[in-house]
N, C-alpha and C positions, 0 to 999 in steps of 0.2 A: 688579330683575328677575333672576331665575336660571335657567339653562340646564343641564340635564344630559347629558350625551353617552359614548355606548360602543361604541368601534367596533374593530373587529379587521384588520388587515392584513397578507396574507403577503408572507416576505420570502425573497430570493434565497439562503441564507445558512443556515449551522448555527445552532443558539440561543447557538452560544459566541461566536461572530461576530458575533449582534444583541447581545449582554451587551455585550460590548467595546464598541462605539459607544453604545448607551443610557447607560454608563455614565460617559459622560463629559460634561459638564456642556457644553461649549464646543461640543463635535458634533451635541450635540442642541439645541444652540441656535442653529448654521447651517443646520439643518435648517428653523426654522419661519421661511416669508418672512417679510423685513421685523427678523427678530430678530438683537442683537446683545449678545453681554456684554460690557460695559465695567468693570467693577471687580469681581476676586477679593477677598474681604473674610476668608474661611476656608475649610476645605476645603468648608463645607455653606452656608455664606451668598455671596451674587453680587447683583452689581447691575446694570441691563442698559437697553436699550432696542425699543422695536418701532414700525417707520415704517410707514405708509399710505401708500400714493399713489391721490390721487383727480386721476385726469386728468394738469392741469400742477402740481395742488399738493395738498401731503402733509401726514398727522398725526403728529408723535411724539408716544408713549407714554417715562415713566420709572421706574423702579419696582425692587422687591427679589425675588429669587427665594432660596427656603431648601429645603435638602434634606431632608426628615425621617425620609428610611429610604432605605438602600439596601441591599437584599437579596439578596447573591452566591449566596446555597445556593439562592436560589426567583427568582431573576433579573428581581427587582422593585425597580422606584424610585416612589418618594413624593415632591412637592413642593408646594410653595404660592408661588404668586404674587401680590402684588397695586401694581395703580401708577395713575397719573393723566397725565393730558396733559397738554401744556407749558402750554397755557392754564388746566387746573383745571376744566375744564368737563364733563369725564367721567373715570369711574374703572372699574374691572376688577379682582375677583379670582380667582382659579383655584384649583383642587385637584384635582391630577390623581395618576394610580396607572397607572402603564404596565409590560406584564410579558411577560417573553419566555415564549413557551411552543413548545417541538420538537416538529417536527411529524414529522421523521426525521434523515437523518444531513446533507442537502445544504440542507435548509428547514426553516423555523418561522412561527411568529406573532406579529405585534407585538397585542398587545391594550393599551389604554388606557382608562378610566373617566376621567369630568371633571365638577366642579359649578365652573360659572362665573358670577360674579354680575357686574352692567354696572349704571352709576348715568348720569346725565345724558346729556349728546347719544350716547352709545354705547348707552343704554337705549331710544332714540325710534324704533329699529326694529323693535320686537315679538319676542314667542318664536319665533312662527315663522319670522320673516325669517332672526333673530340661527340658528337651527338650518341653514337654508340658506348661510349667510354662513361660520356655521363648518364646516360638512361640506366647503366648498370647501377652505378652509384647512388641515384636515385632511391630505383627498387629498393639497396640495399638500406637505403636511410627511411623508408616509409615502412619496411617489415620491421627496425629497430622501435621506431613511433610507435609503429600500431600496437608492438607488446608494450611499452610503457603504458598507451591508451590504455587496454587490455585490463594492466594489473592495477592501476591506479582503480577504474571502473567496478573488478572485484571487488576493492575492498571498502566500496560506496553500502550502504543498506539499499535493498530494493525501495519505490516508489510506494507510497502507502495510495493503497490505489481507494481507501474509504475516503482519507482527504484531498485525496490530486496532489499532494506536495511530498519530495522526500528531498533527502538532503544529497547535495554536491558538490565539485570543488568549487565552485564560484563560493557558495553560501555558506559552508560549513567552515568557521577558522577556524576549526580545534584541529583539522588537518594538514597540516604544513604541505609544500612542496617540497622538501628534500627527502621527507618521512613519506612521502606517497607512494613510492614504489618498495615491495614487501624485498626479504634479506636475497630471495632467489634470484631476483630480477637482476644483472649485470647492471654495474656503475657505470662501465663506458666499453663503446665499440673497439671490436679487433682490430688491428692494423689494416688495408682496407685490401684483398691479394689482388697485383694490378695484372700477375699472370691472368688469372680467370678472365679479367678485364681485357686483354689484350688479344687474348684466345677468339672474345663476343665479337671485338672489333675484326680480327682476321676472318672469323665466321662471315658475318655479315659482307667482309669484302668477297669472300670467294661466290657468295650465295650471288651478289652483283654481277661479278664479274660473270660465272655461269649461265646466268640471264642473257645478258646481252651477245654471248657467244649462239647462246639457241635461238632468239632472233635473227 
């Protein structure tokens, strides 16, 4: 079964300030609940994990993620994912294209496209379900971004608005990316609750279902 998905979200931030955090493979991987990467393999290959929690008990996910582009002149990344549960009983792959696009000098847009295929017990929720299931997960990884966007942006100096130029993450090295988010900011998302998840999906079914009875 395959899912396609493209959704766009604004962010608190210049598009130099959403580059910097997209750009970094580990950030954007505390971003999405439940994900974590466990082994640097090269700059473009990672290996990682993704937990569920249903209730009192959880799924891990194991699996590879590869970079295949990443494009600092057009401030686009490219990657593919795919892995399987610890039991083998379902698998997952991705291909996603996520791109910063400025919207002005203080905000931009996180835009992302995605085709995701789902095989066994992860496939037994239907397109539609699986489209509500992800749109939540979504939301909940672009409110993650946007505070990294957020705090990274704070701690920029404003623009010297005498010269037109001030400093960003593109052009300042004195500021790393691991150093860019202050001690408050969380290092990686919660476990991801797939109750609330499952809750949106029943919502959405009964909202359907209701419809077409009042017709």
């Amino acid at each position: 079964m395959k899912v396609q998905l493209e959704k766009t979200f604004a962010m608190p931030g210049s598009a130099d300030t959403a580059w910097a955090v997209l750009r970094d493979i580990d950030a954007v991987a505390a971003c999405m609940p439940g994900a974590k990467i466990t082994e640097r393999i090269d700059t473009h290959h990672f290996k990682g994990t993704v937990s569920v929690k249903f209730g009192p008990a959880s799924m891990s996910f194991r699996g590879d993620v590869e970079i295949l582009s990443l494009d600092a002149a057009n401030k686009t990344l490219r990657l593919v994912g795919k892995g399987t549960d610890t039991t083998g009983s379902s698998g997952a792959a991705m291909d996603l294209t996520a791109r910063v696009e400025a919207v002005d000098a203080g905000s931009c847009n996180l835009r992302g496209t995605s085709d995701v295929s789902m095989s066994g017990k992860a496939a037994a929720f239907g397109g539609r379900m699986m489209d509500s299931v992800a749109d939540q997960v979504l939301k909940q990884f672009a409110s993650n971004f946007a505070a990294r966007v957020q705090a990274l942006q704070a701690q920029l100096p404003p623009p010297d608005s005498s010269s037109g130029s001030g400093a960003t993450p593109e052009q300042d090295a004195s500021l790393p990316l691991d150093a860019a988010l202050p001690a408050s900011a969380p290092a990686a998302a919660p476990q991801l609750n797939a109750f609330a998840l499952l809750w949106a999906v029943f919502r959405d079914w009964l909202r359907t279902l209701l419809g077409a009875r009042k017709a």
